[in-house]
C-alpha positions as CSV (number, residue, x, y, z in Angstrom):
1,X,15.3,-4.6,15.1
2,X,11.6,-3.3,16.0
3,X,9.2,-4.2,13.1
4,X,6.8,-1.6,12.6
5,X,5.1,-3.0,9.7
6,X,4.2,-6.2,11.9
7,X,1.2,-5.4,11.8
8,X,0.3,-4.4,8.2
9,X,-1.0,-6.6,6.2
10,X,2.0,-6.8,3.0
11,X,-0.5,-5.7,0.5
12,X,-2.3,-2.7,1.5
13,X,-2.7,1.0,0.8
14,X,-3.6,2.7,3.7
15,X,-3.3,6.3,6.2
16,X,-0.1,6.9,7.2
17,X,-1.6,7.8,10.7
18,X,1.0,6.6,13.4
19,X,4.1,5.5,11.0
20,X,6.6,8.6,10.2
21,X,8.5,8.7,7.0
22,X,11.1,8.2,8.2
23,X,10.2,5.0,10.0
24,X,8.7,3.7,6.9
25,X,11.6,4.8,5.0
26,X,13.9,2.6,7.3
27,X,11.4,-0.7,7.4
28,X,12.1,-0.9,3.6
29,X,15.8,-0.7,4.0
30,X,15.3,-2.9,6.8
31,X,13.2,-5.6,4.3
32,X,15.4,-5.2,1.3
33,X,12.1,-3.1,-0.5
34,X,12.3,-0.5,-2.5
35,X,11.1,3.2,-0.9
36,X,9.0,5.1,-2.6
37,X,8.1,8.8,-1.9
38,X,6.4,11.6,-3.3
39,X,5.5,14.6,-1.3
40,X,2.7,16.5,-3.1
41,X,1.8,19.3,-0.8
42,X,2.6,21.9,-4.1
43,X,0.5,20.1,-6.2
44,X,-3.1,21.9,-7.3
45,X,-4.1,19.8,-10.0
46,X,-4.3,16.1,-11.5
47,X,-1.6,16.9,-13.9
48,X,0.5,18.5,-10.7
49,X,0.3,15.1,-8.8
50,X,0.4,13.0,-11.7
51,X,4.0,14.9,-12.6
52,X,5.6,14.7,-9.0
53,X,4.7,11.2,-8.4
54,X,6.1,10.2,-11.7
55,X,9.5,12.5,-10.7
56,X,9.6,11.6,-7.3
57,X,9.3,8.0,-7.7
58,X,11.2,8.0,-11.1
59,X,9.0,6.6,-13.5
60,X,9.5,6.9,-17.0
61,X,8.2,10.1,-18.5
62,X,4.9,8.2,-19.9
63,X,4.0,7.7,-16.3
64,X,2.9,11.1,-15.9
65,X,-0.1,11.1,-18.4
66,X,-2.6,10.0,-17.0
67,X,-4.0,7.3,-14.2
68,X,-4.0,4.8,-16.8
69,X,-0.2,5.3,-17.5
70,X,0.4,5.5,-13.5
71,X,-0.1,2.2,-12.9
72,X,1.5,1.1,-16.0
73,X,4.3,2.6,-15.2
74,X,4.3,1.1,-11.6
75,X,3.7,-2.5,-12.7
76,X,4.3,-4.5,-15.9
77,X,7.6,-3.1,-16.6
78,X,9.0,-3.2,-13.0
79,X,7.7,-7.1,-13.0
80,X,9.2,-7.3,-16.5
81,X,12.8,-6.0,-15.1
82,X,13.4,-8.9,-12.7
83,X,12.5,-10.4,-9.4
84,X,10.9,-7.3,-7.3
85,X,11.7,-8.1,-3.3
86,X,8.9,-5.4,-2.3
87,X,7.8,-2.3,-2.1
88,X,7.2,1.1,0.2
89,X,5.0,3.8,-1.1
90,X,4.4,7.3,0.4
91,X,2.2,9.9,-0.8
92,X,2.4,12.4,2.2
93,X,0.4,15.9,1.2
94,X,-2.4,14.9,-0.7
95,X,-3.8,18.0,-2.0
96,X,-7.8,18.4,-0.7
97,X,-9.2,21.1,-3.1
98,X,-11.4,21.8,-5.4
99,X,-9.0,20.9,-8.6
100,X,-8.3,18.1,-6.6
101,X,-11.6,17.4,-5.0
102,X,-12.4,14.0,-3.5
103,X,-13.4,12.1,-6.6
104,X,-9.9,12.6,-7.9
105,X,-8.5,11.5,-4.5
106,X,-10.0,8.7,-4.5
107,X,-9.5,7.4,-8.3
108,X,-5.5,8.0,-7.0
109,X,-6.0,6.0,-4.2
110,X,-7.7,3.1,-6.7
111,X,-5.0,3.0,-8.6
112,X,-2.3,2.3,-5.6
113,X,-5.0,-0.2,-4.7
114,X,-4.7,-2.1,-7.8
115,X,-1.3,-2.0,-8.1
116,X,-1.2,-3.2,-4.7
117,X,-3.1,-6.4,-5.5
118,X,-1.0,-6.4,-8.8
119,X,1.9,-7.3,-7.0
120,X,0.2,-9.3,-4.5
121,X,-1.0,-11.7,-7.3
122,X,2.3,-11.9,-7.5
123,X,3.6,-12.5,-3.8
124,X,5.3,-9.3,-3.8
125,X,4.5,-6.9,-0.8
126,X,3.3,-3.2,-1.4
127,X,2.7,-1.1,0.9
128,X,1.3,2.3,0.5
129,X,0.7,4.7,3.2
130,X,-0.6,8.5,2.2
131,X,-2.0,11.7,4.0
132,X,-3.9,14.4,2.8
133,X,-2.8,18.0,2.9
């Protein structure tokens, strides 16, 4: 089986440039992860992001609040429910607008980051990969 993550490093949040969803969706089948995708390319606003990452990726209902309650919701209490073999994020359609300018991008993007290294203090692989509508 080709390995098309051999490359990325396991704890990383970066472009989705060359990978396809479907690719990615398959590596974390392959590697026993969990998938995790969101396709945002109707959201306009914080709150619209906010509420399709946390129903896409089925987070509880809290995880939809805020970016606070985001990364709440996507680390203690997953490391709280057991041993976590890894994990496959997508966030494909970013919206790039002005409720959504580039500030807000990038505080979303910060908080996959630190739940990236969240789980890699913890020797658990996370991987997200995102493009921008």
């Amino acid at each position: 089986m080709e390995m098309p993550l051999r490359n990325v490093r396991p704890n990383i949040v970066q472009s989705i440039r060359a990978f396809r969803v479907p690719e990615l969706q398959e590596a974390a089948q392959g590697l026993g992860h969990h998938f995790l995708y969101a396709n945002l390319a109707n959201a306009q606003t914080k709150q619209d992001v906010l509420d399709l990452i946390g129903q896409q990726f089925i987070l509880p209902t809290h995880g939809g609040k805020n970016f606070d309650a985001l990364y709440d919701s996507m680390t203690d209490p997953v490391h709280k429910s057991g041993p976590q073999p890894g994990f496959i994020a997508v966030l494909e359609h970013i919206p790039a607008n002005v409720k959504f300018d580039k500030e807000a991008r990038e505080q979303l993007l910060d908080i996959f980051r630190d739940t990236a290294d969240y789980w890699g203090d913890r020797k658990i692989p996370f991987r997200c990969f995102y493009s921008f509508l």
